[in-house]
C-alpha positions in Angstrom: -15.0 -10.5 14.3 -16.7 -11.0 11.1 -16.1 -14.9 11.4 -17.3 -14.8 14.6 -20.4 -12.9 13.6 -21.5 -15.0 10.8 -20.4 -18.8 12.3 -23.3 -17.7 14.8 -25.7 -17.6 12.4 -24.5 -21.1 10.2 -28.0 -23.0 10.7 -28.9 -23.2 7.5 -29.2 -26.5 5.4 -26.3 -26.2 3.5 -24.3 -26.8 6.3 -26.0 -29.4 8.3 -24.3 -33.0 9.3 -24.5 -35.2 6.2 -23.3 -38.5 7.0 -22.6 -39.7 3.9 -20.5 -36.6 3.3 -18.9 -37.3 6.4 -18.2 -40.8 5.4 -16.1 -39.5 1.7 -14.1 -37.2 4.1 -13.3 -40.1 6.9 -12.3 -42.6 3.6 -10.1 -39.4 2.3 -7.8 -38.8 5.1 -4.3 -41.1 5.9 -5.1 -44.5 7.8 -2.8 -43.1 10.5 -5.2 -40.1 11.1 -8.1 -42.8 10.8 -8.4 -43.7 14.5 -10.2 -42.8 17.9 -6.8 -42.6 19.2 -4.0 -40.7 17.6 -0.6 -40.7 19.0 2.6 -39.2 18.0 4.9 -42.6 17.7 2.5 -43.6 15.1 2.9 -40.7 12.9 6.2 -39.8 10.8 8.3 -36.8 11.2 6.9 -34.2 9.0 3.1 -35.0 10.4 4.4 -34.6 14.1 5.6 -31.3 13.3 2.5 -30.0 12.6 1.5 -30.7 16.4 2.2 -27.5 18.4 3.1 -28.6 22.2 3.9 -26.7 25.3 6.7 -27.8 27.8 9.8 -30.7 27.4 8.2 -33.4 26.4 7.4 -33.8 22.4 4.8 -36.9 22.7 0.8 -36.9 22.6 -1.7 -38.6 22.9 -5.4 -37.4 21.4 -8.4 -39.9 22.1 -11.0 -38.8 20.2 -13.3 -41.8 21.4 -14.4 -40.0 24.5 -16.6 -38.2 22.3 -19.7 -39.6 20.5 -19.8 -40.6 16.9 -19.9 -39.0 14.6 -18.3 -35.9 16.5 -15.2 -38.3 17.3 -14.6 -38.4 13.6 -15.7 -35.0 12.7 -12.9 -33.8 15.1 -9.9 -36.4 13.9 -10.9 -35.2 10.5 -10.4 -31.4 11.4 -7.0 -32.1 13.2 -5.6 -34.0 9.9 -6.9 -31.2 8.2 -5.1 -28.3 9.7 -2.3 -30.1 9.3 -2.5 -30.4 5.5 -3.3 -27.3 5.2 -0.2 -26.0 6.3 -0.6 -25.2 10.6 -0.1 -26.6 13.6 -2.6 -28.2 15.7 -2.0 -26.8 19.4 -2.2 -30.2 21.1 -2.8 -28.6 24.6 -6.4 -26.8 23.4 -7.4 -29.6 21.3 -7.0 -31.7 24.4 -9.3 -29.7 26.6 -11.6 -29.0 24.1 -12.2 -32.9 23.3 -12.5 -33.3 27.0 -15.1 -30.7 27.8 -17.3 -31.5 24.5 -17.7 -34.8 25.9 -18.4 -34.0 29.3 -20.8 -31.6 27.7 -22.5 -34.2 25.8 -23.1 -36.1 28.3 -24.7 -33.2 30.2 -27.1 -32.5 27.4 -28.0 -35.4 25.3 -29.7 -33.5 22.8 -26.3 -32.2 21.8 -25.0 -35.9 21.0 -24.2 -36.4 17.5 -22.2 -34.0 15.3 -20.5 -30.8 16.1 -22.5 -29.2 13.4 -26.0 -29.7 15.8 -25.2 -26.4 17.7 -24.2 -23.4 16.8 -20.3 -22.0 17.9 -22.0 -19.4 20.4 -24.1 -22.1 21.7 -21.6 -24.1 21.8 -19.1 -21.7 23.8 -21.8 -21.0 26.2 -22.9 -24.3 26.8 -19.0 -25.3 27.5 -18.4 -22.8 29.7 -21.7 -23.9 31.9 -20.2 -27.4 31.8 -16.7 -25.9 33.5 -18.5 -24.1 36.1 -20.8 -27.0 36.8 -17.9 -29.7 37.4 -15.4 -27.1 38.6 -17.3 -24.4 40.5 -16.2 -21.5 39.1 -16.6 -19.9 35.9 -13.2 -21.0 33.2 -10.4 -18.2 32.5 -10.4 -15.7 29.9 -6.9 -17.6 28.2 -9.2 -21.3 28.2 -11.8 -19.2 26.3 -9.6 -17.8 24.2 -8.0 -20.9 22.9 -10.9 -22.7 23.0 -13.5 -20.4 21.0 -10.8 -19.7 18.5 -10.0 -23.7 17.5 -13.6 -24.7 17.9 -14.8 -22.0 15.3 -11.5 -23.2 13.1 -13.1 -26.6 13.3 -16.3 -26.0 12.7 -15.9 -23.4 9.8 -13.7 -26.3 8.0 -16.6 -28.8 8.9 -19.4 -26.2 7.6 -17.7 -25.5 4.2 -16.8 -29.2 3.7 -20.7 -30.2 4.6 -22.2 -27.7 1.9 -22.1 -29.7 -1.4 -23.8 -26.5 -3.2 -21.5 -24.7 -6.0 -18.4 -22.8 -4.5 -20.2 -19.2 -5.6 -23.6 -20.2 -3.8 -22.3 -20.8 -0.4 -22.5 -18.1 2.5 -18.7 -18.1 2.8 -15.9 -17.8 0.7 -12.7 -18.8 1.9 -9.9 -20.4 -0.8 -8.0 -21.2 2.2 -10.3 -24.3 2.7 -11.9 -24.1 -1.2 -9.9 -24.6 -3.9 -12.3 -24.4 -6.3 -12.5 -20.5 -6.1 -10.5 -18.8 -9.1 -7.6 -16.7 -8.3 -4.5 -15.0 -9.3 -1.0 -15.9 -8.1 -0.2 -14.7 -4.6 -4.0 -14.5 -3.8 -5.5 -13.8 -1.6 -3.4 -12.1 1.2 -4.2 -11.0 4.7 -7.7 -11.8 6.4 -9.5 -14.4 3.4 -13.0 -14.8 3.9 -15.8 -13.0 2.0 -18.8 -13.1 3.4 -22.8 -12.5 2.4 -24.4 -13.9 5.5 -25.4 -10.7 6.2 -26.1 -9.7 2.7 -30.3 -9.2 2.1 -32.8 -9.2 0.2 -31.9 -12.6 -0.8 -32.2 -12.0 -4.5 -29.9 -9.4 -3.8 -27.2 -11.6 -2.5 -27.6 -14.6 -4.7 -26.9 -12.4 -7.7 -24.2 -10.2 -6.2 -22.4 -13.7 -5.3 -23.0 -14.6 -9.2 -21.7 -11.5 -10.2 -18.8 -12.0 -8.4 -18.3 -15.4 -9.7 -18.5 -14.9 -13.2 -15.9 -11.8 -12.8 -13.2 -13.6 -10.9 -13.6 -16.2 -13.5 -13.0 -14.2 -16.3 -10.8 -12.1 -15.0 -12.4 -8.6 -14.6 -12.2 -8.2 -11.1 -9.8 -9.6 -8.6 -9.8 -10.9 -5.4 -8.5 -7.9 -3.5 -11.2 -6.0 -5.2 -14.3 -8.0 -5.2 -13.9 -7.6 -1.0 -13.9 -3.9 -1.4 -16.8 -3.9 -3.8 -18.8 -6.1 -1.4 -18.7 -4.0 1.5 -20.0 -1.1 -1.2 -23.0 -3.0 -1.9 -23.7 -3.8 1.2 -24.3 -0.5 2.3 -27.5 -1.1 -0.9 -28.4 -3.9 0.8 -29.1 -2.4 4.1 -31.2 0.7 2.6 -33.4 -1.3 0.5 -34.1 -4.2 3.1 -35.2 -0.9 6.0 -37.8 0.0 2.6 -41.2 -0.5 3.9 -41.4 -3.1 1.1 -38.2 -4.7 0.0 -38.2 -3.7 -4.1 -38.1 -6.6 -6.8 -34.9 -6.8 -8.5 -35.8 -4.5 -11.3 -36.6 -1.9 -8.1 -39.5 0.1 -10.0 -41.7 -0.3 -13.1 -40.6 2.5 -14.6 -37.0 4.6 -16.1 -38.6 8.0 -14.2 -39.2 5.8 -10.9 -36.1 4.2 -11.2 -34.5 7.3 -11.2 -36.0 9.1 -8.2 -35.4 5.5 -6.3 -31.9 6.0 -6.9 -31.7 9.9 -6.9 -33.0 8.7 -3.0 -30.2 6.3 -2.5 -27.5 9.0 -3.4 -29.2 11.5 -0.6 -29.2 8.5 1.8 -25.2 7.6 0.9 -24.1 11.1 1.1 -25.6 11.2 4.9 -24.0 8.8 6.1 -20.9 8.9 8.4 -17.5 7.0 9.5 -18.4 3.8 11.6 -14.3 3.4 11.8 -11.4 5.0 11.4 -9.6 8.1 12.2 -13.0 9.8 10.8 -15.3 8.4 13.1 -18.7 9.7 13.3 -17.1 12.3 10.5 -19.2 12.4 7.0 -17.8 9.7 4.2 -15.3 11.3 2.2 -16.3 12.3 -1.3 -13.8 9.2 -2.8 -15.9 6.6 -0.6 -18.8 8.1 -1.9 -18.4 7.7 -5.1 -16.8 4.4 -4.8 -20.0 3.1 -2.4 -21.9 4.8 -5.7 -20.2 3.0 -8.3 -20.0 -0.3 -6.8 -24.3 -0.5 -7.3 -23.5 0.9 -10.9 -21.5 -1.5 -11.9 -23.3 -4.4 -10.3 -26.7 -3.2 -11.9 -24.9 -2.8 -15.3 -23.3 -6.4 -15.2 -27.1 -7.6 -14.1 -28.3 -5.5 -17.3 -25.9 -7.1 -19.7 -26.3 -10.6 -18.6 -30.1 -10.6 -17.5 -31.1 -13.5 -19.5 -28.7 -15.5 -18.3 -29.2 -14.2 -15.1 -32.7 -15.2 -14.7 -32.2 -18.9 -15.5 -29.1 -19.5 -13.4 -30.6 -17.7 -10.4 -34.3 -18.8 -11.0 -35.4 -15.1 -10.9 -37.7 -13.6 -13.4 -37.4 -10.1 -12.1 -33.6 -9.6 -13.8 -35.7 -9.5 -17.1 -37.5 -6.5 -16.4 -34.3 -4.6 -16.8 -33.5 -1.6 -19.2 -30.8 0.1 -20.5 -31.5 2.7 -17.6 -30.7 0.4 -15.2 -26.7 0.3 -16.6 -26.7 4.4 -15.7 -28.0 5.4 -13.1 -26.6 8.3 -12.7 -26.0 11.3 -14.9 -22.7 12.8 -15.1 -21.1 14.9 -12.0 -23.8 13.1 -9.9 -21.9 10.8 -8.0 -19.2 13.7 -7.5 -15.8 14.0 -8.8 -13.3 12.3 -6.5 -9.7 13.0 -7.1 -7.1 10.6 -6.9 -3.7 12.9 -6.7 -0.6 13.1 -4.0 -0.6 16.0 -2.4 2.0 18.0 -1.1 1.7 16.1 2.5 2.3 13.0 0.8 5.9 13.3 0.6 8.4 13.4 3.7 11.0 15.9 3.8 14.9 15.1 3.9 14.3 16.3 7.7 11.7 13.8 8.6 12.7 11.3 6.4 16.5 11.3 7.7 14.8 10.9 11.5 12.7 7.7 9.9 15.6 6.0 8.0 17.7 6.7 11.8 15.5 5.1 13.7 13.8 1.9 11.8 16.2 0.2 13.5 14.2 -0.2 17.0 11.7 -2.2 14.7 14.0 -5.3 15.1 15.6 -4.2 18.2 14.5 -6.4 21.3 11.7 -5.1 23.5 14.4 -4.9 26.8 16.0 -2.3 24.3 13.1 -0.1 23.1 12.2 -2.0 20.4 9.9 -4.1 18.8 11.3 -7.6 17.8 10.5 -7.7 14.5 13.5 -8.0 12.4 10.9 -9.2 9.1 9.2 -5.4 9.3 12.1 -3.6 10.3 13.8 -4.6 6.9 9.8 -4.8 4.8 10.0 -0.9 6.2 13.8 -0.4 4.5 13.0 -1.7 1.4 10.0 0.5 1.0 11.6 3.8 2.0 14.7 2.7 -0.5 12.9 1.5 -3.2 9.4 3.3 -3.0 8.0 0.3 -3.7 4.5 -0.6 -2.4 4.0 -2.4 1.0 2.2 -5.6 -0.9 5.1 -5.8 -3.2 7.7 -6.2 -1.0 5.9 -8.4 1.6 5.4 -11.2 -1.1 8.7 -11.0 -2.9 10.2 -14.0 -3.7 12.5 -15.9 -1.7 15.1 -14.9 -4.5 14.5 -12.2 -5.8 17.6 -10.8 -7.4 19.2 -11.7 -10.7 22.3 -10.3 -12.3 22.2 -6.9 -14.2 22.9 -7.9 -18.1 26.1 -6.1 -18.9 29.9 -6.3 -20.2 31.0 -7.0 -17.1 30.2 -6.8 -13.2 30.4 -4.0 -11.4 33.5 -3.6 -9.2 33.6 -3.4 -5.5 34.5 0.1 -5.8 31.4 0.8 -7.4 29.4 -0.7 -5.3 30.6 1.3 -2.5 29.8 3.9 -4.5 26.1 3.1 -4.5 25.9 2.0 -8.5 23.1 -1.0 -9.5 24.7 -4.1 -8.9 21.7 -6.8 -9.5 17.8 -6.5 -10.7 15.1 -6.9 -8.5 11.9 -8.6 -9.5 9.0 -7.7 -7.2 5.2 -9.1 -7.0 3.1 -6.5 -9.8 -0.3 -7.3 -8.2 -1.6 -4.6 -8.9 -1.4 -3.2 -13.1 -0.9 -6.2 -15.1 1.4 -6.0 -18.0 3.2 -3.4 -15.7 7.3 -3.8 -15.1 7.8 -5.9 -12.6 11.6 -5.4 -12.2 14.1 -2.5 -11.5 17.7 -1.8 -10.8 19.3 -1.7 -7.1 22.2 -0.8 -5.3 24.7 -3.3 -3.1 22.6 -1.8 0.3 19.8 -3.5 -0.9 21.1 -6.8 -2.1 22.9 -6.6 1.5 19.1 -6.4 3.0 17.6 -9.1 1.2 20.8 -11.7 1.9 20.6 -10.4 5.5 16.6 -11.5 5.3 17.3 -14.8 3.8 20.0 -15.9 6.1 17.4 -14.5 9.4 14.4 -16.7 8.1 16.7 -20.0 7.8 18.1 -19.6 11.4 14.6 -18.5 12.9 11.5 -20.1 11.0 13.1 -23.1 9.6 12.5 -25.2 12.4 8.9 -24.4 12.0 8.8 -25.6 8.3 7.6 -29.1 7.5 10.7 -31.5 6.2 12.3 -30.2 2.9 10.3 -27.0 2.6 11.7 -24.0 0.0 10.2 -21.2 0.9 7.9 -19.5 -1.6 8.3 -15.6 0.0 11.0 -13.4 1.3 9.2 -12.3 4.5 7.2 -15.4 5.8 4.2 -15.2 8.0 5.1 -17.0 11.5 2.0 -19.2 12.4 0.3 -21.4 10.6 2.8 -21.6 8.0 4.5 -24.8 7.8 4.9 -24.9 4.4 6.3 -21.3 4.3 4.1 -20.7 1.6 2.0 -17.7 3.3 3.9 -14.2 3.2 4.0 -11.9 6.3 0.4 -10.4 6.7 -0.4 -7.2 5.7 -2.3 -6.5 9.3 0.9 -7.7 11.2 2.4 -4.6 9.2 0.2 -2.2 9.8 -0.1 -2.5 13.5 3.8 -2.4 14.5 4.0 0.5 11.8 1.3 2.7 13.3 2.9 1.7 17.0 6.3 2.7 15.8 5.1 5.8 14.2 3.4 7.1 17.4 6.5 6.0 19.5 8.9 8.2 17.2 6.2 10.9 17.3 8.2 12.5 13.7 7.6 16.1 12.6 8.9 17.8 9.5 10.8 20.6 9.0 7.7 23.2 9.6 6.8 20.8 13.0 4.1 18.9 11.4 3.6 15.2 12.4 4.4 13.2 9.5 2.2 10.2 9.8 4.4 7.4 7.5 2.4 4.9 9.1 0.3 5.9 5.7 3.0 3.3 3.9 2.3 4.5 0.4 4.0 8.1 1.4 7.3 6.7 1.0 6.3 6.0 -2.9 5.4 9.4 -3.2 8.8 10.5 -1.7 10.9 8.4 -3.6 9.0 9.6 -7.1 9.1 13.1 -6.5 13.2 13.0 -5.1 13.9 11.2 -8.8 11.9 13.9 -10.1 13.5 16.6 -8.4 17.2 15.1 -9.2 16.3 15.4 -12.8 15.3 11.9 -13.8 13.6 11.9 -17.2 9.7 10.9 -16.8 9.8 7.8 -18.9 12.8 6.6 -16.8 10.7 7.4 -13.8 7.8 5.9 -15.0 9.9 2.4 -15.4 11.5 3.0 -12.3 8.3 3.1 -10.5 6.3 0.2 -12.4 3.5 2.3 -14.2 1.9 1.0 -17.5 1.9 4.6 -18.6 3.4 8.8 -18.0 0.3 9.8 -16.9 0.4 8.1 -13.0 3.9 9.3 -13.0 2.4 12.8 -14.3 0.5 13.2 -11.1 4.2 13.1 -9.0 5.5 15.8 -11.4 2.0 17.7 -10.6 3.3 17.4 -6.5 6.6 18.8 -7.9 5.5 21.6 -9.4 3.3 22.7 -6.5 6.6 22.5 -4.6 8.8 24.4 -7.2 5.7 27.2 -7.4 6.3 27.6 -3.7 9.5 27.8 -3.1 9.7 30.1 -6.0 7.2 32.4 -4.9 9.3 32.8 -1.2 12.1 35.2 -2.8 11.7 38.8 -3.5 12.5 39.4 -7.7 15.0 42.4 -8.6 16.3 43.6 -11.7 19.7 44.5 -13.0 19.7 47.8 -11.8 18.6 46.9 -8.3 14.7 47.6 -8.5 11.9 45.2 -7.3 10.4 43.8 -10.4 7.4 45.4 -11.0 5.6 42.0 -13.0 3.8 39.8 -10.5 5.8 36.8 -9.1 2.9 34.3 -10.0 2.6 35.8 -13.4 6.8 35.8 -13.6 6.4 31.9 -13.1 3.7 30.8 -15.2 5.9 32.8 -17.9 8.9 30.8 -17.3 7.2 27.6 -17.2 5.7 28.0 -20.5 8.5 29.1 -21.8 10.9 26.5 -20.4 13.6 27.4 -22.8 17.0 26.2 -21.6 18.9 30.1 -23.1 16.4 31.6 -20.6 17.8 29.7 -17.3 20.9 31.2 -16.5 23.0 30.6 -13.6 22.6 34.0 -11.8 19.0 34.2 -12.3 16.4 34.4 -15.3 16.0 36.2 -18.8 12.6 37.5 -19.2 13.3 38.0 -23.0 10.3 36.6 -25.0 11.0 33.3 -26.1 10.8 34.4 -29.7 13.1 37.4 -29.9 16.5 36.1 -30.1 18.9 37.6 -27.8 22.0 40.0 -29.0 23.9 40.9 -26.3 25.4 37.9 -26.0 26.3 36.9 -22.3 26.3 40.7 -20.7 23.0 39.7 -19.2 23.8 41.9 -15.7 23.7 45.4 -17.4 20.3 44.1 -19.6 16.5 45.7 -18.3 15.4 41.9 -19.0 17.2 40.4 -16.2 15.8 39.4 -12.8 17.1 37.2 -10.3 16.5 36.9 -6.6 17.9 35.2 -2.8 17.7 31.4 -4.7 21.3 32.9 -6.5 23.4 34.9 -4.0 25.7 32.6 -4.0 26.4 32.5 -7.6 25.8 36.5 -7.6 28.8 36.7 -5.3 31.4 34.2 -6.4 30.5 36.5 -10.1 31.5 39.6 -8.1 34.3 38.1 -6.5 35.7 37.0 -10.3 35.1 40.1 -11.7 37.1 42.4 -9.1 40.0 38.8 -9.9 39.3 39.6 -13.7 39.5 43.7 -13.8 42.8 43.7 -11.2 44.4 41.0 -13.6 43.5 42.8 -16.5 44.6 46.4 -15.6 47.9 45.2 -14.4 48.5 43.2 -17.5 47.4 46.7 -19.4 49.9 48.6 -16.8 52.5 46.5 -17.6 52.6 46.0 -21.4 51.9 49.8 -22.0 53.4 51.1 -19.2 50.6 52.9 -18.3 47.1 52.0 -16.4 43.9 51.3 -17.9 41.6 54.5 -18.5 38.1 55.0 -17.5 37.3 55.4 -21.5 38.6 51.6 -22.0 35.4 49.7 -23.8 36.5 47.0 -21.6 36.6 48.4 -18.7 33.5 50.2 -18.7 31.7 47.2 -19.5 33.1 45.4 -16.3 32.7 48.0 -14.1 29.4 48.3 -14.9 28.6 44.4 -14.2 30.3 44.8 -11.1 28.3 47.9 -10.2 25.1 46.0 -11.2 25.9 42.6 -9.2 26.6 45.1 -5.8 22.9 46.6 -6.5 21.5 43.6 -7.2 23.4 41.5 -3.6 22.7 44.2 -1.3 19.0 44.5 -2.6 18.8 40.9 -1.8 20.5 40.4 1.0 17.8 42.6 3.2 15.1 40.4 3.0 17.6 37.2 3.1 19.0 39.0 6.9 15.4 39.3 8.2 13.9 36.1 7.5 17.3 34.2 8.9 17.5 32.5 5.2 20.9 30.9 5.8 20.8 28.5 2.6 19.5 29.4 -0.7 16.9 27.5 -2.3 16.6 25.8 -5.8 13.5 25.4 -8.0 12.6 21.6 -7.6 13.6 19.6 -10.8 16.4 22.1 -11.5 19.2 21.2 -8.7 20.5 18.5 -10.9 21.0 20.5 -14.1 21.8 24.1 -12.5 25.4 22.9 -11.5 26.1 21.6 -15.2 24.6 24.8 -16.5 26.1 27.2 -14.5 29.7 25.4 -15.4 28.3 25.6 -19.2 27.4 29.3 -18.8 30.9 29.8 -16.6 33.0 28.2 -20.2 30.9 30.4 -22.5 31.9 33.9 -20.2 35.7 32.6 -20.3 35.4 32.0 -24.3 33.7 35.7 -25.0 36.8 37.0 -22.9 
């Protein structure tokens, strides 16, 4: 839509029929593509095949010389040129449209000369009149269709190719068609035109387009984000162009003036709502205001910095009049404070997630079955959920992306059964540079990528041009003849958000867990290595941060999960009784203390970290003991070994002395009494665990995987004191 919007409104100049331009690009093009006839016998194989037609028969014919010059050439130019670039020129559409422009033509002679004397809206209208008027009835919605959507592709090729200004100045920015435009490797991906059409006052776009310019070249901002900046400040653009006045660059004489303009403008963004979205007509989130916020910031402190410079290149005096006011303005806390953390919704639960993992199959099943017909997404979606990688790194893996793990020797088929790393993978880190950009996998996921390798050489080779490799795993299906495009981001989203409404997914409380929101499966697989004990800075490699602090914010998601579930169980004491400290305050002294003698496997020690404990492991008959429903379990397998330990031991007693084991043995009192305290303590819990139905205890998250080896460690140390 915006291509549509701003090709309406290409009249300018810079994009006006030049004939000598026209006559570089004619000179430029293959002498088989120089004609006002083009057929198929007279091209080579890998040019054919970028000729998309409909039914048995394989040859075409295109005469270009119904139209007038220089259209005829304008529009042989555009078909060599889609073909370069990598599509496929549907022969049937470019047929009909060459036919109807020149009956059009010849209809309205004032339209004879280039396609560039009309605008594409004028042009669609004025075609469609033509239909009507030579067929009697208005054309079909499908003939629009094709026909709108190849004569914009034209024109916009012509428009750019016409407008000999720099790259930065021009209207449009599309490096699909301009090389010239700086960008990183892999950029840019999905939908690639910027546009400033729309973009006023004009001082106010010509800058922001510099601004842009001279950070893409010098690296400070990337593609991806100069598109999400420039929809920022064009929400400035739109408030100061309604002013009564337009302002002058510097916007007013004066730092206190300045400030109240922009005090204004912070009112005026905090007012506004969702135009979009699942929160439209809703007010802006406090993140998108204060990224709509910063975006003027940072453009008015770049202008600040570079003023000078600023005012020569772009011919405007008013950049001068800035101050050092103009790089702030706004004081601290102003803008809001935003934050930027997972919550606890963020991650899928093992009930959810199992449902997910059971039915991403229907993604590549075929439509007649339920599905959707999209083998590519269906396994994009299982190398996310495996690998909690991000949706843009999968999409534009390589086409081989594995390479051997560097060990003593490869691991057996045994162990890859077993689910050990057999290979590295290397993915696309787009978005932290310097970041890893590789981690470990199992034989599941080598087994996915072979699988996808094998698919795309059966099923979107025949589409490639002649001795094509394939730069990406996951290839986009049109206009990708020299498989050089990855599968688009927008293809992704759509089947995903389909798929998750189809399954219609709850969690384990009933909830609706809406994975369509990709990045959730990051946040599950961070917090479940987390929770399984996985050391931070392994964690942190694992999931390709530069630093412990992103990783931090999973462990923060963790904790609020561990808090909870801790907070669920009713606390006694060894003698039976409720424990009297708060449960919150119980927590917060655990956590702080975090001393591995203080986690036992029946419960917890309340000693103060720095007393040192002497009662050695008789922790069920000491007043600092609590436990609660989490260790039941444990609490009755230790009754159950200490009625085994006191029958053993008093008829080994019986039958060495020859008499049994009195009530006055040390030993035996001591027993007795743990076994007295553990039947307080189990029928205390159990009361609470009957009336909520509990049927499975519950572990603090980030404990499960060291509780086991504990419990066995505390289990040796009992057996040793014996």
């Amino acid at each position: 839509m915006g291509s549509k919007l701003l090709l309406e409104n290409m009249r300018d100049t810079s994009g006006c029929f030049h004939s000598e331009v026209l006559e570089v690009l004619w000179a430029a093009i293959p002498a088989r593509f120089r004609t006002i006839e083009l057929a198929s016998v007279d091209l080579g194989h890998e040019e054919a095949a970028g000729f998309s037609i409909s039914g048995r028969h394989q040859n075409f014919r295109l005469w270009f010389g119904q139209l007038s010059e220089p259209m005829d050439r304008e529009m042989a130019w555009c078909c060599w040129r889609i073909v370069e670039l990598g599509g496929r020129v549907p022969v049937g559409a470019l047929s009909s449209l060459i036919r109807w422009l020149a009956a059009t033509v010849k209809d309205h002679p004032e339209l004879r000369g280039s396609l560039m004397t009309a605008t594409p809206r004028e042009w669609e209208q004025t075609l469609a009149a033509t239909w009507a008027r030579h067929k009697g009835r208005l054309p079909g919605k499908h003939w629009l269709l094709n026909t709108a959507r190849l004569l914009r592709r034209c024109y916009q090729m012509l428009w750019t190719a016409y407008d000999q200004r720099p790259w930065w100045q021009r209207e449009v920015w599309d490096p699909g068609l301009d090389p010239q435009i700086p960008r990183r490797e892999h950029e840019p991906q999905g939908d690639y035109s910027i546009y400033f059409q729309q973009l006023q006052p004009l001082w106010f776009r010509r800058a922001t387009q510099w601004y842009f310019k001279i950070s893409l070249e010098t690296g400070d901002l990337t593609w991806s984000t100069i598109r999400t900046r420039r929809s920022g400040l064009q929400v400035f653009g739109d408030w100061i162009t309604a002013q009564q006045a337009a302002p002058p660059p510097c916007l007013r004489d004066d730092p206190a003036a300045v400030r109240a303009f922009m005090l204004d403008y912070l009112a005026h963004v905090r007012a506004q709502t969702a135009s979009t979205g699942a929160n439209l007509g809703k007010p802006l989130s406090p993140l998108r205001v204060n990224d709509i916020l910063t975006d003027i910031e940072k453009f008015y402190a770049f202008m600040t910095d570079h003023r000078e410079t600023a005012a020569r290149v772009l011919d405007e005096p008013g950049w001068l009049a800035l101050g050092p006011y103009h790089a702030i303005l706004w004081r601290h806390g102003e803008k809001g404070r935003a934050k930027v953390r997972p919550e606890r919704r963020e991650v899928i639960d093992d009930t959810a997630f199992s449902q997910i993992m059971t039915n991403l199959h229907l993604l590549g099943a075929a439509e007649d079955d339920g599905g959707f017909d999209d083998e590519q997404i269906m396994r994009i979606m299982m190398l996310v959920a495996r690998t909690g990688r991000r949706i843009s790194e999968i999409r534009m893996l390589d086409r081989d992306p594995l390479f051997p793990l560097d060990q003593l020797s490869p691991p057996s088929e045994q162990d890859a059964a077993d689910g050990a790393f057999v290979a590295k993978l290397r993915y696309q880190q787009t978005k932290i540079e310097q970041a890893p950009d590789t981690m470990l996998v199992d034989a599941e996921i080598v087994a996915i990528i072979r699988e996808q390798q094998q698919w795309a050489d059966i099923h979107l080779a025949p589409r490639w041009a002649p001795g094509t490799r394939p730069k990406y795993l996951f290839l986009a299906h049109k206009m990708n003849r020299h498989a050089d495009k990855p599968y688009t981001v927008e293809a992704i989203h759509q089947k995903v958000v389909d798929f998750a409404q189809r399954l219609d997914i709850r969690d384990s409380a009933g909830r609706l867990v809406d994975f369509n929101r990709t990045h959730r499966f990051r946040h599950t697989k961070a917090t479940s290595l987390l929770n399984a004990g996985v050391p931070l800075h392994v964690v942190q490699r694992y999931m390709g941060h530069l630093s412990p602090t992103m990783t931090m914010e999973y462990a923060e998601t963790l904790a609020a999960t561990h808090e909870a579930e801790f907070l669920r169980y009713r606390k006694v004491t060894a003698d039976g009784r409720d424990l009297q400290t708060d449960p919150r305050d119980l927590y917060d002294m655990l956590e702080l203390d975090k001393r591995t003698d203080r986690i036992l496997p029946n419960g917890w020690c309340l000693l103060p970290p720095r007393q040192v404990c002497e009662k050695g492991n008789a922790c069920l008959t000491c007043e600092k003991f609590t436990s609660d429903a989490t260790f039941l379990p444990e609490l009755h397998n230790q009754r159950h070994r200490t009625e085994q330990l006191i029958t053993e031991r008093q008829q080994a007693f019986q039958a060495r002395t020859g008499q049994p084991m009195g009530a006055d043995n040390i030993w035996l009192a001591g027993r007795l009494q743990e076994h007295d305290a553990l039947g307080r303590i189990i029928v205390k819990l159990e009361q609470p665990r009957l009336a909520d139905s509990t049927t499975q205890a519950v572990r603090g998250a980030g404990v499960s995987a060291r509780t086991d080896a504990r419990a066995a460690k505390a289990e040796e140390t009992r057996d040793n004191a014996r």
